[in-house]
NULO-999823 format. One record per atom (N, C-alpha, C): residue number from 1; residue in one letter; atom name; z, y, x. Coordinates in steps of 0.1 Angstrom, whole numbers, plus 2048, in hexadecimal, padded with zeros to 3 digits. Example, Ala and Ser with C-alpha at 12.3 -4.5 7.8 and 13.67 -1.06 7.14 Angstrom:
<nodes>
k, r, a, z, y, x
1, A, N, 84E, 7C7, 884
1, A, CA, 84E, 7D3, 87B
1, A, C, 84E, 7DF, 884
2, S, N, 847, 7EA, 880
2, S, CA, 847, 7F5, 889
2, S, C, 84F, 800, 881
</nodes>
This chain:
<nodes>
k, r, a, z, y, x
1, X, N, 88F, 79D, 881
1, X, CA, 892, 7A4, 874
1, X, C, 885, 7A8, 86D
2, X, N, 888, 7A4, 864
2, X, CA, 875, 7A8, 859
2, X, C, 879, 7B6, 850
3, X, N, 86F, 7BD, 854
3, X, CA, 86B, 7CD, 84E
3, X, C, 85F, 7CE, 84E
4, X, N, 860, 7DB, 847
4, X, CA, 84F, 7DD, 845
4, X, C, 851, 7EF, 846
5, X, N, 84B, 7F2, 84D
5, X, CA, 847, 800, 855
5, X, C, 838, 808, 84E
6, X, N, 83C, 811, 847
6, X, CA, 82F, 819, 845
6, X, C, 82F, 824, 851
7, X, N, 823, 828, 851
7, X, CA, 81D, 834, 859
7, X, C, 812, 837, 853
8, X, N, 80F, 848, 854
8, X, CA, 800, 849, 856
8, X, C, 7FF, 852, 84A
9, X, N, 80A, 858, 846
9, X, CA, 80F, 863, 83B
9, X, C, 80A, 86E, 841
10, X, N, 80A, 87A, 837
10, X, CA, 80B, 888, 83F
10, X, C, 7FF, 893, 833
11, X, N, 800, 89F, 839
11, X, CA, 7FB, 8A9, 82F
11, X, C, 7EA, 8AD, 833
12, X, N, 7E4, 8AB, 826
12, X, CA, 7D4, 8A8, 827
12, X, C, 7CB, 8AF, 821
13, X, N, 7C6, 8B7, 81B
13, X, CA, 7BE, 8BE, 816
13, X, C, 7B4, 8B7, 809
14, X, N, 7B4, 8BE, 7FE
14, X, CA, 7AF, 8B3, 7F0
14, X, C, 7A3, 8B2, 7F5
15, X, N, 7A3, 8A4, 7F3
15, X, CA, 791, 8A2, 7FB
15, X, C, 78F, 898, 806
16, X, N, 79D, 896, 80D
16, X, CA, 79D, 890, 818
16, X, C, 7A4, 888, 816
17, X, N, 7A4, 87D, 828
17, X, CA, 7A9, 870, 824
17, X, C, 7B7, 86D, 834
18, X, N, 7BB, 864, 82E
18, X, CA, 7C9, 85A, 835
18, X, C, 7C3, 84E, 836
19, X, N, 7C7, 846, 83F
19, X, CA, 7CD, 836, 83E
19, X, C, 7DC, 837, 845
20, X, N, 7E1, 835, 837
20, X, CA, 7EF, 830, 83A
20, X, C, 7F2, 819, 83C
21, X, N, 7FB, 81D, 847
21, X, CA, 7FB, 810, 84A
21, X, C, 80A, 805, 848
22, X, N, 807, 7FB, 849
22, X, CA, 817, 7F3, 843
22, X, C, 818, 7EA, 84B
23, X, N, 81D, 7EA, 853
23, X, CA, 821, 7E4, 85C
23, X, C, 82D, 7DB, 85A
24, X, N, 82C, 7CA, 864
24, X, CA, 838, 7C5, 860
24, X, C, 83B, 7C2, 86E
25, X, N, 849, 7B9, 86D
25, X, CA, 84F, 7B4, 879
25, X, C, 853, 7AB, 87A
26, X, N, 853, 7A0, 87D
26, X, CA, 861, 795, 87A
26, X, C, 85E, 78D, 872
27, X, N, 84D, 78D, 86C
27, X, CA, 847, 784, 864
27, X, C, 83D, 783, 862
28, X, N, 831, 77B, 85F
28, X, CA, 820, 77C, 85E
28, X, C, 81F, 781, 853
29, X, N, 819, 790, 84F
29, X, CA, 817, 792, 846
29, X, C, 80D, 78C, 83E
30, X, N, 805, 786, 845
30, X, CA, 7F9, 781, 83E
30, X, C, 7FE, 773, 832
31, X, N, 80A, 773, 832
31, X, CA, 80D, 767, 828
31, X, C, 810, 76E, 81F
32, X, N, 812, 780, 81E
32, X, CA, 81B, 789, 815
32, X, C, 812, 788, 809
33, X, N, 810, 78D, 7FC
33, X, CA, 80D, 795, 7F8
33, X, C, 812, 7A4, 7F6
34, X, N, 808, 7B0, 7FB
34, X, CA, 80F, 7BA, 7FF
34, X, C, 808, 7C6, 7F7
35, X, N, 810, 7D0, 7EE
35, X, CA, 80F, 7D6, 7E6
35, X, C, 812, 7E2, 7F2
36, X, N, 80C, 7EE, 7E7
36, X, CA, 80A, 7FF, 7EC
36, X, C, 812, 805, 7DB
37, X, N, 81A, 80E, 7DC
37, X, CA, 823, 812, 7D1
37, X, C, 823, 823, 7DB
38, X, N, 822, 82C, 7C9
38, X, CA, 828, 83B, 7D4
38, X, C, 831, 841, 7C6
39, X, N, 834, 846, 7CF
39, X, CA, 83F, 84C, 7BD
39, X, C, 842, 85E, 7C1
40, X, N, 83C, 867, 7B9
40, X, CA, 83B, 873, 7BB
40, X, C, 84A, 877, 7B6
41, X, N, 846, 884, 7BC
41, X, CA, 857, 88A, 7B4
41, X, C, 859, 88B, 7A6
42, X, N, 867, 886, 79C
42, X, CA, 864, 885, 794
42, X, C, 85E, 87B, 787
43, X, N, 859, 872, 790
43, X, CA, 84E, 86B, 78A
43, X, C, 854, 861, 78D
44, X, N, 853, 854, 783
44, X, CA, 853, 844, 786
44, X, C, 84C, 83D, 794
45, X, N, 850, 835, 79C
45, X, CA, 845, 82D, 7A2
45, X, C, 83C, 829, 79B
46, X, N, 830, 826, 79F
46, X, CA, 824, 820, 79C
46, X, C, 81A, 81A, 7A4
47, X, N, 816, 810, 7A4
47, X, CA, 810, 808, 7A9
47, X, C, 803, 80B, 7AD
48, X, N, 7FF, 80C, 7BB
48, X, CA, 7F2, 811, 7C3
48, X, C, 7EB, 806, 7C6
49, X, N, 7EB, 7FF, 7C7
49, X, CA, 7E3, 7F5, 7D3
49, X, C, 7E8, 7E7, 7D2
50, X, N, 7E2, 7DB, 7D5
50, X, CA, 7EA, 7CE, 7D7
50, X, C, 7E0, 7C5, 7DE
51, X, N, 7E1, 7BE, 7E5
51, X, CA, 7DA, 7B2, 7ED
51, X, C, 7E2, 7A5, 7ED
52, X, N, 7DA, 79C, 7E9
52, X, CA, 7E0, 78E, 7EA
52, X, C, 7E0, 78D, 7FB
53, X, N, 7E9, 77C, 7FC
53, X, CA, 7EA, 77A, 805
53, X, C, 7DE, 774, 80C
54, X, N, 7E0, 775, 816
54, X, CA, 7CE, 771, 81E
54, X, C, 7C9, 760, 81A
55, X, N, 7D7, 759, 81A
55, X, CA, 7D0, 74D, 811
55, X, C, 7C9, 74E, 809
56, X, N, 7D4, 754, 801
56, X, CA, 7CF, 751, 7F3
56, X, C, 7BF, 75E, 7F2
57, X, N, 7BA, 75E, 7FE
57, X, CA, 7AA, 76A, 7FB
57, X, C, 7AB, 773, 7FE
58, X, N, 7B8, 77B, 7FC
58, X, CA, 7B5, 78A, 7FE
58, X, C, 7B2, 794, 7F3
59, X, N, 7B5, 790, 7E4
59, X, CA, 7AE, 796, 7DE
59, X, C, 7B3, 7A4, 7DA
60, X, N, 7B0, 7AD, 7D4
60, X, CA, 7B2, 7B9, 7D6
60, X, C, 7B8, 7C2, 7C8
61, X, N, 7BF, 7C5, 7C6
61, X, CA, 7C0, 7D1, 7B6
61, X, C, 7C3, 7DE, 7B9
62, X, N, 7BE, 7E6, 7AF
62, X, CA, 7C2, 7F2, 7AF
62, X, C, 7C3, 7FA, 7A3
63, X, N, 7C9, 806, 7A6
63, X, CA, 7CD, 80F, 797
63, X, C, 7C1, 814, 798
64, X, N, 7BE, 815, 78B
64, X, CA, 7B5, 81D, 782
64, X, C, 7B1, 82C, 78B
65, X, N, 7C1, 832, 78C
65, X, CA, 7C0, 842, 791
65, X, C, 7B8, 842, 7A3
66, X, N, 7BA, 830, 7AB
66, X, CA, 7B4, 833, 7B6
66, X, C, 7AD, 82B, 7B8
67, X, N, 7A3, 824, 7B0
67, X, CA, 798, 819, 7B3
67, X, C, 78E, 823, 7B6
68, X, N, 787, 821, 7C1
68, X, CA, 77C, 825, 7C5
68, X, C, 77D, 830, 7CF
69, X, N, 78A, 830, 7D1
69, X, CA, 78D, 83B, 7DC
69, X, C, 79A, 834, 7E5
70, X, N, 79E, 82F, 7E4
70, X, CA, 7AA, 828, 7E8
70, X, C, 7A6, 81C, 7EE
71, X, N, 7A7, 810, 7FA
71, X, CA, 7A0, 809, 7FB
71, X, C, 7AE, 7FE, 806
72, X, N, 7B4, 7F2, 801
72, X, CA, 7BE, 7EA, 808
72, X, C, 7B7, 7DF, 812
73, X, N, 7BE, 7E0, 81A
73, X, CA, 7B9, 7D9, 825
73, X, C, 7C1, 7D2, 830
74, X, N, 7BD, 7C4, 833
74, X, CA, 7C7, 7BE, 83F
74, X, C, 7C3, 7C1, 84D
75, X, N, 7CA, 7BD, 855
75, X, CA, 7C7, 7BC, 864
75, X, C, 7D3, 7B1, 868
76, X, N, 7CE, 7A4, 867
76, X, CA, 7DB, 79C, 869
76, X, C, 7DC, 79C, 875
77, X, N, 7D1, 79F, 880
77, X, CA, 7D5, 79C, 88E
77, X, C, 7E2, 7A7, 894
78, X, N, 7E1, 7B6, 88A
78, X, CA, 7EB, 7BA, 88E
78, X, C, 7F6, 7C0, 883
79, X, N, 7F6, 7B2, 87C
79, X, CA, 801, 7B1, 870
79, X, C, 803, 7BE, 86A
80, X, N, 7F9, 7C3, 863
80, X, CA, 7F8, 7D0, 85B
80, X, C, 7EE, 7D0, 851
81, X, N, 7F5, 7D6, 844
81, X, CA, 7ED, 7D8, 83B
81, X, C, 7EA, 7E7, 83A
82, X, N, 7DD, 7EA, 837
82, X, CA, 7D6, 7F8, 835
82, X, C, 7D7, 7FF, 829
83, X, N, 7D8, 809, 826
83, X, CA, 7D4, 812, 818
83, X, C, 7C9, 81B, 820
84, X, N, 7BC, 818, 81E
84, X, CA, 7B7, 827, 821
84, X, C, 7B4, 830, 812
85, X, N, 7B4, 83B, 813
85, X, CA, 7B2, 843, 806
85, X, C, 7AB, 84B, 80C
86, X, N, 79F, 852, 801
86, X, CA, 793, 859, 803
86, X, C, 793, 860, 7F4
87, X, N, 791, 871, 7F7
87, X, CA, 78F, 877, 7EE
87, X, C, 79D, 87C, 7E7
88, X, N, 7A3, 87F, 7F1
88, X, CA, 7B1, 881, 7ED
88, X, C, 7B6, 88B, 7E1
89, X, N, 7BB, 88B, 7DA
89, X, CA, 7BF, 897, 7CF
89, X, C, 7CB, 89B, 7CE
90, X, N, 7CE, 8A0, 7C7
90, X, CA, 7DC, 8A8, 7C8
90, X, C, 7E8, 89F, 7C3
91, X, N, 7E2, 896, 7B5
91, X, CA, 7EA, 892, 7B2
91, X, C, 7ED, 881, 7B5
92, X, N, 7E8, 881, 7C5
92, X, CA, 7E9, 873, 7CE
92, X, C, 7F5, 879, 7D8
93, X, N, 7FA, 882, 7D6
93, X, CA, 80A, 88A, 7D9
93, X, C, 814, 87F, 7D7
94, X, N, 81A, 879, 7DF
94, X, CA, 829, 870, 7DD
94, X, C, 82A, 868, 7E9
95, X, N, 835, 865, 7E8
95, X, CA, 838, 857, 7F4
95, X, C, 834, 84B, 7F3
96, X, N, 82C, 848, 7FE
96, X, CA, 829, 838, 7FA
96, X, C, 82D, 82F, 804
97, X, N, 834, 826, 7FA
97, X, CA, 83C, 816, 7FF
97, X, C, 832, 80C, 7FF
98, X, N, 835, 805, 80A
98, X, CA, 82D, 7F5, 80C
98, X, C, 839, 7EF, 805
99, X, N, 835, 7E1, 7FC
99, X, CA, 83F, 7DC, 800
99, X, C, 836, 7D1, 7FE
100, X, N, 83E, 7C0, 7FE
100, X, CA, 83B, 7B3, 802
100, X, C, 83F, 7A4, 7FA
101, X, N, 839, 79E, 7FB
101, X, CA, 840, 790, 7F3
101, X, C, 839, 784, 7FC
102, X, N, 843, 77A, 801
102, X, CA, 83C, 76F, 805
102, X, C, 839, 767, 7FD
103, X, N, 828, 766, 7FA
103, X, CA, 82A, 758, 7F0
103, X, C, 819, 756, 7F3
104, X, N, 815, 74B, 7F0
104, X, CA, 806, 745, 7F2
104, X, C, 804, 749, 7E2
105, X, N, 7F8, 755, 7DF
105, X, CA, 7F2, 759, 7D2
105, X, C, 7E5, 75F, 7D7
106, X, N, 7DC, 75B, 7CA
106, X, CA, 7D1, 762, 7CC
106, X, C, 7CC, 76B, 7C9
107, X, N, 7D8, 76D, 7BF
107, X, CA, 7D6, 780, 7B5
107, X, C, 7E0, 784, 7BB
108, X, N, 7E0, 792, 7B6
108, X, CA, 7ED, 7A0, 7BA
108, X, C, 7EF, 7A8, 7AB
109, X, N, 7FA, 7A9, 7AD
109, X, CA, 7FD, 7B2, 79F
109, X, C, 806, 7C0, 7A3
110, X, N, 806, 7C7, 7A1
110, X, CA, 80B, 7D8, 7A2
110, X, C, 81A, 7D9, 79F
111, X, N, 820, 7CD, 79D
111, X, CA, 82B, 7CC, 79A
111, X, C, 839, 7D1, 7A2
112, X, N, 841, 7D9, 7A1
112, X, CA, 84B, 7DB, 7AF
112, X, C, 850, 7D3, 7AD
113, X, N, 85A, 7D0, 7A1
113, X, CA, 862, 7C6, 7A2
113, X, C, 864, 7B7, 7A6
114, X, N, 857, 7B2, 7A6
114, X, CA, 851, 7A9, 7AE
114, X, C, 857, 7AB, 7BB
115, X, N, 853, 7B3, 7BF
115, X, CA, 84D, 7B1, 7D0
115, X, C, 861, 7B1, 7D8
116, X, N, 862, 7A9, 7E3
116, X, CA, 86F, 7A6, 7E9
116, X, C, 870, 7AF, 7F3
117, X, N, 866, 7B8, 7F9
117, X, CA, 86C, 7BF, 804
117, X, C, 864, 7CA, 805
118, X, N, 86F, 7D8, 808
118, X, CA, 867, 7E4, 806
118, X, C, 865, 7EA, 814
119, X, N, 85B, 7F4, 81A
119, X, CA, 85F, 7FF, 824
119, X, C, 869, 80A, 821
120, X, N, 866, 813, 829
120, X, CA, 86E, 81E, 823
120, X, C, 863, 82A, 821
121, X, N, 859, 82A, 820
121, X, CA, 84F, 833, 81D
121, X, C, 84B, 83F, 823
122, X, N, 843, 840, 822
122, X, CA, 837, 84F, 82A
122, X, C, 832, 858, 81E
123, X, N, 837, 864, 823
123, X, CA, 832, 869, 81A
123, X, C, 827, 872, 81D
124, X, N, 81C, 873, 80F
124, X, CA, 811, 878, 80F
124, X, C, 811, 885, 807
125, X, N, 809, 890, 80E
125, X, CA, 809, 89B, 804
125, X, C, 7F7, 8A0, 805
126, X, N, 7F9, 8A2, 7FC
126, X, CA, 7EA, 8A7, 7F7
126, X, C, 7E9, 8B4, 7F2
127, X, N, 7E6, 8BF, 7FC
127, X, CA, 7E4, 8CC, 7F8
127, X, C, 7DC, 8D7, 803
128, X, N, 7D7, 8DF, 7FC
128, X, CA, 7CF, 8EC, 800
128, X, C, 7DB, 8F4, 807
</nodes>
């Protein structure tokens, strides 16, 4: 059965960091393209993070609010994709979903609607 399992949520102090992880089962993620989405209370989803599929390079995107502190990453040997985040703020507060698309591409786009398969999310809090 194919899922995708986050971990690695929890409550962190502004300033500090997580790697949340996305884990699959039941399938090679490395053929995925695999998106990072968190959606605070209130608030729309919005698109965190995206990695192409390892064929297609690996290439990498990110939002504006977390380039340079936010960093995506594979480990195919143990079928997991990484979020680490550095420099945490308050308003990086929400739940974040992995989710996935099998397809051979070399770009990633932030899209949810795109993507065919979600986790069920870990939630992150950021506060003093």
């Amino acid at each position: 059965q194919w899922q995708l399992v986050e971990s690695g949520g929890g409550l962190v102090q502004p300033g500090g960091s997580l790697r949340l992880s996305c884990a699959a089962s039941g399938s090679t993620l490395a053929l995925y393209v695999v998106g990072w989405f968190r959606q605070a209370p209130g608030k729309e989803r919005e698109g965190v993070s995206c990695i192409s599929s390892s064929r297609g390079g690996g290439s990498t995107n990110y939002a504006d609010s977390v380039k340079g502190r936010f960093t995506i990453s594979r480990d195919n040997a143990k079928n997991t994709v990484y979020l680490q985040m550095n420099s945490l703020k308050s308003e990086d507060t929400a739940v974040y979903y992995c989710a996935a698309r099998p397809i051979f591409q070399s770009t990633c786009a932030m899209t949810g609607a795109w993507f065919t398969s979600w986790g069920q999310g870990t939630q992150v809090t950021v506060s003093s």
